[in-house]
Every structure is written in C-alpha cells, then in structure tokens.
N, C-alpha and C positions, 0 to 999 in steps of 0.2 A: 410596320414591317420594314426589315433593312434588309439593305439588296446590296451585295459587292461583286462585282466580274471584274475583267482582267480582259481587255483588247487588246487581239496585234494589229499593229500597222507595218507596212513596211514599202520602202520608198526605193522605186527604182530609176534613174536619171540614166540616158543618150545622150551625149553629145556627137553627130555627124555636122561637119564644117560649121553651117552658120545655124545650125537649127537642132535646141534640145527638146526632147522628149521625155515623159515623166509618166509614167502609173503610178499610182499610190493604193495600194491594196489591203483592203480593212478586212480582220476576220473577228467577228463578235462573239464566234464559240455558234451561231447562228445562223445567224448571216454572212455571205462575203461580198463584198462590194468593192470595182476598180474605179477611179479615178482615173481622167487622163487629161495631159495637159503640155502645151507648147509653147514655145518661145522661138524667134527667126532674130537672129542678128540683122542689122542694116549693114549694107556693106560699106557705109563712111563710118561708122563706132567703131570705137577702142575693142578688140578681142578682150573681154571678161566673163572666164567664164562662168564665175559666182553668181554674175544677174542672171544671164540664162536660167541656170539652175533654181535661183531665187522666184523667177517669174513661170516658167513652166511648173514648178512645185507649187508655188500659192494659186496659179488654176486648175489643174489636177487634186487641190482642195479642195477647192470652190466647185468641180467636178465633181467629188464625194462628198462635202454637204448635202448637196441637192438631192444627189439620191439617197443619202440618209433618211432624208425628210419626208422623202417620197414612200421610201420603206416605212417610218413611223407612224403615215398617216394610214396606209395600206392598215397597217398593224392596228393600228385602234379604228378605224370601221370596222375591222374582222372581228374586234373584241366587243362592237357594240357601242361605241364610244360616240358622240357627233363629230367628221371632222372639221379640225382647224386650219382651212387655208388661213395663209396669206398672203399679197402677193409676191412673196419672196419663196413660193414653192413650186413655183414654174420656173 
C-alpha cells in the first residue's frame, strides 16, 4: 500500500529585547500540534539576532518531535499495535 500527504508547518518567531520566541505549528490534515521554544540573549553577547532565531526554532522542534511521538504511540495502541518506547519519548 502507498500512502502520500502533504503537511503544513508554519513557524512563527518574537523577538522582544534579549529574548526570542518561537511556535512551530504542525497541521497533518489530522492532527495539529504546537511546538514552543526560547532563547534569552546574555547581556555581554554580540546582538545576533539569527542565533536567537536559530535556537529558539531548533527547540520549538525539539518541542514538536516529542509530541509527535507522543501522538504516534497514542495512535498505535489505539490501533492495537504493542508500543515502542524509547527513552527518547519522554
């Protein structure tokens, strides 16, 4: 059997002074799942604000992975499946 879908994502970034903000919102046609994620400037670094952006966004991933996984496991118990932790699903 082949299977094609088509996910949106869509990434939304804050920057207020030294601290950015990030949702990342996944919709699977199914499911919808946010991600969220920060980053705080030190107040001796250089203002850039790419890393912010950079680091708030890859935990607002790291955010919605987890609950992906959470959802997928949810989803095959309910289908009868045995689940598979591991410990990367906590």
């Amino acid at each position: 059997m082949s299977h094609t879908s088509d996910w949106q994502a869509n990434v939304h970034l804050v920057e207020k002074g030294r601290t950015t903000r990030v949702s990342v919102d996944l919709d699977t046609g199914s499911t919808h799942i946010t991600g969220h994620g920060m980053a705080r400037r030190n107040p001796t670094d250089n203002d850039v604000p790419a890393i912010g952006d950079e680091l708030a966004t890859a935990r607002a991933l790291e955010s919605l992975a987890q609950q992906l996984k959470r959802t997928a496991y949810q989803d095959m118990t309910a289908a009868g499946n045995r689940e598979q932790q591991t410990a990367d699903t906590m």
